[in-house]
C-alpha positions as CSV (number, residue, x, y, z in Angstrom):
1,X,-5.2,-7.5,26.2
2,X,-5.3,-5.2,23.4
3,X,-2.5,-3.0,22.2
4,X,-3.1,-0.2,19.4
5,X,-0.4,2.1,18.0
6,X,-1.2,5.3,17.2
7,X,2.2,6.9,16.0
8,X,4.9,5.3,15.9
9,X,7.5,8.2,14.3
10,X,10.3,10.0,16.5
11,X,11.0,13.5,16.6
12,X,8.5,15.0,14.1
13,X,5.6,14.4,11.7
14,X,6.8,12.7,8.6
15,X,4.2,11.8,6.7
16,X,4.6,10.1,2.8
17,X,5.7,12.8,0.1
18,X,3.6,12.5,-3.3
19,X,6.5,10.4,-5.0
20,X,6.6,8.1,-2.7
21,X,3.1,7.6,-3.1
22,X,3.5,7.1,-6.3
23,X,6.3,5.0,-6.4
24,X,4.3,2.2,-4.3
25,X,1.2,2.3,-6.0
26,X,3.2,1.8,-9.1
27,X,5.2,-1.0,-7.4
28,X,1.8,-2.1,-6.2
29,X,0.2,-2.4,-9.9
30,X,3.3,-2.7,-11.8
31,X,2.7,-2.0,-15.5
32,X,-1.2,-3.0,-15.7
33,X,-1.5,0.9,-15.2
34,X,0.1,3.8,-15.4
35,X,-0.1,6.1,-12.3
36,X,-0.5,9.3,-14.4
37,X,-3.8,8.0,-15.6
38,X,-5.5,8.1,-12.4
39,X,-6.7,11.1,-10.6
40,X,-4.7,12.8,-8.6
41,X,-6.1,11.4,-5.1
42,X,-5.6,8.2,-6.1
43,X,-2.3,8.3,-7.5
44,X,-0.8,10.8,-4.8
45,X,-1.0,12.5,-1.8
46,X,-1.4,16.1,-1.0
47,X,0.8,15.6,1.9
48,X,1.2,16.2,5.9
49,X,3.2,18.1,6.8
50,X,1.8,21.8,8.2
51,X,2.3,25.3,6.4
52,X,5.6,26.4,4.9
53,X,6.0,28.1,1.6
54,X,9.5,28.9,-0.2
55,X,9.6,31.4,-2.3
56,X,12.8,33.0,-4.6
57,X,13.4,35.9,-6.9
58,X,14.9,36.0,-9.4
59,X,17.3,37.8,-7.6
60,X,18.0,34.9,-5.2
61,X,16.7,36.6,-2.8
62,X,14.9,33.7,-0.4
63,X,11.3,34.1,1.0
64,X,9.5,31.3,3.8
65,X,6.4,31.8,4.4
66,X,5.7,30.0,8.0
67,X,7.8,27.4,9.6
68,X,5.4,24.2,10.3
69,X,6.3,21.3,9.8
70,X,7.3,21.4,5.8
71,X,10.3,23.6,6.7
72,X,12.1,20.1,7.7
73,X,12.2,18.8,4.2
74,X,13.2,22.2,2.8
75,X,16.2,22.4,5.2
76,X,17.5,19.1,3.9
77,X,17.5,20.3,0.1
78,X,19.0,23.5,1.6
79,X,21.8,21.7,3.1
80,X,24.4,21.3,-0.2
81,X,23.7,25.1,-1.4
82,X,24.4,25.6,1.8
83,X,28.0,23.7,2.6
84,X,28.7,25.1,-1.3
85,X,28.1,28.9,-0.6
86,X,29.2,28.8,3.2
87,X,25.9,29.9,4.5
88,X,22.4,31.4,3.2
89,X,20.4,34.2,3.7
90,X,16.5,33.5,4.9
91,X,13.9,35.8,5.3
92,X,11.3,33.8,6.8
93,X,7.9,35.8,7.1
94,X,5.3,34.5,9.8
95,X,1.4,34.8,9.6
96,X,1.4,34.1,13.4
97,X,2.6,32.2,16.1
98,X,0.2,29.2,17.1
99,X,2.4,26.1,16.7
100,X,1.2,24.1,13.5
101,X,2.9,27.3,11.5
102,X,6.6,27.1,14.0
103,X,6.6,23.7,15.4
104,X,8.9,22.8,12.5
105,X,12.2,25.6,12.9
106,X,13.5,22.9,15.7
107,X,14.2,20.4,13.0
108,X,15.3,23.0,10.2
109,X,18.6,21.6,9.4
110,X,20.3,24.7,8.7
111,X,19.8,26.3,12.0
112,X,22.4,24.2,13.2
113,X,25.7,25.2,11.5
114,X,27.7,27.6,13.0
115,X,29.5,30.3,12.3
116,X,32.8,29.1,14.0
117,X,33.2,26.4,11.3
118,X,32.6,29.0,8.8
119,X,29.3,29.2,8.0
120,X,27.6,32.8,8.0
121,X,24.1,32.4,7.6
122,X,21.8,35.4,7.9
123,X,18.4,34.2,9.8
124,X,16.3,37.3,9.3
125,X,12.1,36.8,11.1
126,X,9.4,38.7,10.4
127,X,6.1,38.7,12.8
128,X,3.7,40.8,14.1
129,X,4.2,43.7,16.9
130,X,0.7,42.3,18.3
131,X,1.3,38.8,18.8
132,X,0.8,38.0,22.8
133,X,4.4,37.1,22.5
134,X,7.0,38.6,20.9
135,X,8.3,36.6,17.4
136,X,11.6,35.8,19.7
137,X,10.3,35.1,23.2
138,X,7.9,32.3,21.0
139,X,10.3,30.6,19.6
140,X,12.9,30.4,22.5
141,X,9.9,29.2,24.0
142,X,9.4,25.8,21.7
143,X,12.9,25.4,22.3
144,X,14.1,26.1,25.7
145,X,14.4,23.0,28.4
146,X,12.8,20.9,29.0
147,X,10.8,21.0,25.9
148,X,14.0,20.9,23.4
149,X,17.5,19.6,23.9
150,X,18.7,22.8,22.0
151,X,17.9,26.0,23.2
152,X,17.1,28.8,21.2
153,X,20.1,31.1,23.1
154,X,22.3,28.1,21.9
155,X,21.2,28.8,17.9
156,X,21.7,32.4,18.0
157,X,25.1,32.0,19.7
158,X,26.5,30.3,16.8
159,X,24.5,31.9,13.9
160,X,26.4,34.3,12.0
161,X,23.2,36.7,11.7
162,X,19.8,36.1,13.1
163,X,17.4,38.8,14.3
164,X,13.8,39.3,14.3
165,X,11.6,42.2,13.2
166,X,7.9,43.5,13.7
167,X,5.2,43.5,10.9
168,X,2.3,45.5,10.8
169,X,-0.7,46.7,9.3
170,X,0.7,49.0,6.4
171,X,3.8,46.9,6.9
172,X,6.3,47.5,3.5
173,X,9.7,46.4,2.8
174,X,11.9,46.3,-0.3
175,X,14.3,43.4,-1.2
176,X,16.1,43.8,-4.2
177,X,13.5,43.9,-6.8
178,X,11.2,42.6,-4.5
179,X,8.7,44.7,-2.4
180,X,6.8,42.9,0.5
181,X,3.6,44.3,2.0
182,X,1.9,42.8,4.7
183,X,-2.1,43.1,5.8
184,X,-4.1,42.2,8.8
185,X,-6.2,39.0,8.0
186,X,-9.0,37.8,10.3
187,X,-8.1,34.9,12.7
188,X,-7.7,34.6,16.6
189,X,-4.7,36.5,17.9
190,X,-3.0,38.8,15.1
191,X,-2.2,37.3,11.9
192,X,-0.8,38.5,8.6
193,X,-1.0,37.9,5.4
194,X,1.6,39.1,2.7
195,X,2.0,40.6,-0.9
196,X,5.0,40.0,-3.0
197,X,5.3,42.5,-6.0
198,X,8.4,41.3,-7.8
199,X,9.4,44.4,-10.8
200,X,11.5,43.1,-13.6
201,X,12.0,46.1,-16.8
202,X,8.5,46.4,-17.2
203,X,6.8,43.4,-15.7
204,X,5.4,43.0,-12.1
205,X,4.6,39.7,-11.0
206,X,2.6,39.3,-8.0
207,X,2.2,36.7,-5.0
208,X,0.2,36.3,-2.0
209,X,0.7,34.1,1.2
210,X,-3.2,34.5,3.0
211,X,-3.5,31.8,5.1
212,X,-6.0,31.5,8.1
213,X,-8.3,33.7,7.3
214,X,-12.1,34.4,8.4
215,X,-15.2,35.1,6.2
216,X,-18.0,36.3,8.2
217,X,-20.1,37.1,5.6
218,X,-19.3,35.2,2.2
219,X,-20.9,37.6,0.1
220,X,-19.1,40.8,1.2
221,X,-15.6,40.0,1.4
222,X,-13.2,41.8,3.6
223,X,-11.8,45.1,2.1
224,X,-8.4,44.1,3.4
225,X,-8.4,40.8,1.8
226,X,-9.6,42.1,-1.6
227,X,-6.6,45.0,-1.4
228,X,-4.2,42.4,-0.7
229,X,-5.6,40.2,-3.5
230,X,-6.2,42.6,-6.2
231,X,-4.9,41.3,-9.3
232,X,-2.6,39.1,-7.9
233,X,-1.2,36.4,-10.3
234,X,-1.1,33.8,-7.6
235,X,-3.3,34.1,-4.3
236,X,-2.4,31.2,-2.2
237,X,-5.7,31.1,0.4
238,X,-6.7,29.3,3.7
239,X,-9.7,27.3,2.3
240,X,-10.0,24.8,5.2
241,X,-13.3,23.7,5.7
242,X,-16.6,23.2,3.6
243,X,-19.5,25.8,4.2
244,X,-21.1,23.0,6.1
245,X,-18.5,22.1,8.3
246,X,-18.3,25.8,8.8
247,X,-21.7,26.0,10.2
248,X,-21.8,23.0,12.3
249,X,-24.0,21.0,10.3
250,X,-24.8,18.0,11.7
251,X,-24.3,15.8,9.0
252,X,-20.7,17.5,9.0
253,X,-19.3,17.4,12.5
254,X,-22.1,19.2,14.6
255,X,-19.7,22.0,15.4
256,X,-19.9,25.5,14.3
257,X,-16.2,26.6,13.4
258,X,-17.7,30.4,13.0
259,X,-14.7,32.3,15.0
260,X,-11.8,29.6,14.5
261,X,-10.4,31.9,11.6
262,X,-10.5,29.6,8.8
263,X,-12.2,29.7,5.6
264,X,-14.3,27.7,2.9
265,X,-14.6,27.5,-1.1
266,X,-17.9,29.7,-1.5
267,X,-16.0,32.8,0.4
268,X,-12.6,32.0,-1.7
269,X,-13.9,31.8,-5.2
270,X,-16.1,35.3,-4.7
271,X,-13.3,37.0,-3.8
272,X,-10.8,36.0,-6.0
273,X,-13.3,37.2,-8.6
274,X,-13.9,40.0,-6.7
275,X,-10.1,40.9,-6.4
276,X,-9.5,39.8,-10.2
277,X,-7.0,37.3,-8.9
278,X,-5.2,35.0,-11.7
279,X,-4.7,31.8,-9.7
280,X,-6.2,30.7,-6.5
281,X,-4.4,28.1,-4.3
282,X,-6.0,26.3,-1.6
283,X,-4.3,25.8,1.0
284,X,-4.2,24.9,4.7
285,X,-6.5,22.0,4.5
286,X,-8.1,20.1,7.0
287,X,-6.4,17.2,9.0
288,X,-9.0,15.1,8.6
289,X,-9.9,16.1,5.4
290,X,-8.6,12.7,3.0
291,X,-7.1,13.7,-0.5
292,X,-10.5,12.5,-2.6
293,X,-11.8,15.3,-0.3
294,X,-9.4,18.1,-1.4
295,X,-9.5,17.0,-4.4
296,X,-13.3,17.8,-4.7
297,X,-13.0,21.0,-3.0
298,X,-10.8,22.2,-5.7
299,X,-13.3,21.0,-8.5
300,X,-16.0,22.5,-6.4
301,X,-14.3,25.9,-6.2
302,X,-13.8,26.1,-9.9
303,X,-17.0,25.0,-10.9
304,X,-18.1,28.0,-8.7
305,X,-15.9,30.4,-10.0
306,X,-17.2,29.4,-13.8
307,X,-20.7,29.8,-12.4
308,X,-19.7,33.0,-11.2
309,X,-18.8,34.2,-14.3
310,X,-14.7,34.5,-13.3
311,X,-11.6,32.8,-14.8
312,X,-9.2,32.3,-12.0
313,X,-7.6,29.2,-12.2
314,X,-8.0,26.7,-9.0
315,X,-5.6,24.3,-7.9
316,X,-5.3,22.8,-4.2
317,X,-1.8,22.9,-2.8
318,X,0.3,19.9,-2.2
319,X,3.8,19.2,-0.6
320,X,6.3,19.6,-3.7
321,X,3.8,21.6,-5.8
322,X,5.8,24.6,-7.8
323,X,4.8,27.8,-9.5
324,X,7.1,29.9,-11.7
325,X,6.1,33.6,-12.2
């Protein structure tokens, strides 16, 4: 007989944050070394947990960019701001609907206080008008019986606001000091990718969410993406794959990936030079991609960019990573 586990978790994905990796490697060593020393891949963990960015003005006004997976662990540091202001306001923006950037709103803590104990929160969504499904009917749909023991119909019911909105190409919106645009990006099914232009005096800081995204032809970048990128002081960027893997090769896999809607470092460094962009982020990367791996894509991408004569900064993305702009 032979017995093999192959998950053994309930409920959700919940993979090992960086500090905990760190914490048993320096339980592991003890004080022969010191964690900080090593590179990054070796001392930590770029995490597992699928897309979900949080962003805030300095307005408070709050920004989520997709709700996979990550969105669990932001709920739960959400949760005290939340009991101590008696709700919260959430716009959460989504680049589309296939389920690594949703499956995590079922286990967003938040969702579940209601508004008859006093808490008011304000759930506002934002998708595209050309998803298959509408933004609602998708998620009542990851939710509804049998596949979820709270329906969506439930949640609304006892939220003091929630309601859900279309996105577009052309799509703007103003929050505060905060103006959100929102761009067409190339990937099966309709998919967005956002700008944030945040104006304070006489200072405009710019961010971009661009996740899942196509090249087709590395050298000529997509008009869109370049408008959307243009000058932008941080351009976080679906870089998924190597250009081998890309292309099938069959020392990489043996399967073309040309049409999946995901993109590699080549296509990412030109056009963030291309665009002028300030910092590029990678994002999105590969399930079986290990960290040494991601690690040397973001080497790889800014040796490229040096070679290419540009100076945008490159830094791959991982679970508790912050930016202040």
């Amino acid at each position: 007989m032979k017995i093999k586990f192959y998950g053994v978790r309930g409920s959700k994905p919940s993979p090992l944050t960086p500090a905990q990796v760190s914490a048993k490697i320096q339980t592991a060593v003890g004080s022969k070394v010191n964690p900080a020393d090593l590179p990054f891949w070796m001392r930590s963990t770029y995490g597992g947990n699928t897309s979900c960015v949080d962003v805030v003005s300095h307005q408070n006004e709050r920004f989520v960019f997709d709700m996979g997976t990550g969105i669990s662990e932001l709920g739960n540091g959400l949760m005290p701001r939340v009991f101590g202001n008696r709700g919260i306001k959430i716009n959460f923006f989504l680049s589309h609907l296939h389920w690594d950037h949703i499956q995590g709103l079922p286990f967003f803590s938040p969702l579940y206080l209601s508004r008859f104990d006093g808490i008011e929160n304000i759930f506002n969504f934002f998708g595209g008008d050309g998803f298959k499904g509408k933004v609602e009917e998708v998620l009542r749909g990851q939710m509804d019986a049998p596949v979820f023991p709270v329906s969506f119909e439930e949640i609304k019911n006892q939220t003091y606001a929630l309601d859900t909105h279309n996105v577009y190409r052309g799509f703007e919106r103003v929050f505060d000091e905060v103006l959100i645009k929102a761009e067409k990006l190339d990937h099966p099914q309709d998919t967005y990718g956002y700008r944030l232009e945040e104006t304070s005096g006489r200072d405009t800081k710019v961010f971009v969410y661009s996740t899942d995204h196509e090249p087709r032809d590395p050298q000529y970048p997509h008009a869109s993406l370049i408008k959307l990128w243009k000058n932008a002081d941080v351009v976080v960027t679906d870089c998924q794959y190597t250009k081998l893997q890309y292309e099938g090769h069959k020392d990489h896999g043996n399967v073309c990936r040309h049409g999946w809607g995901h993109s590699y470092p080549e296509y990412v460094a030109k056009a963030a030079i291309e665009a002028g962009a300030k910092h590029l982020v990678l994002f999105h990367h590969d399930p079986s991609s290990s960290d040494e791996k991601i690690w040397q894509m973001e080497i790889y991408t800014q040796q490229l960019i040096t070679q290419l004569g540009g100076t945008t900064k490159v830094t791959a993305a991982y679970e508790g990573m912050e930016i202040e702009l």
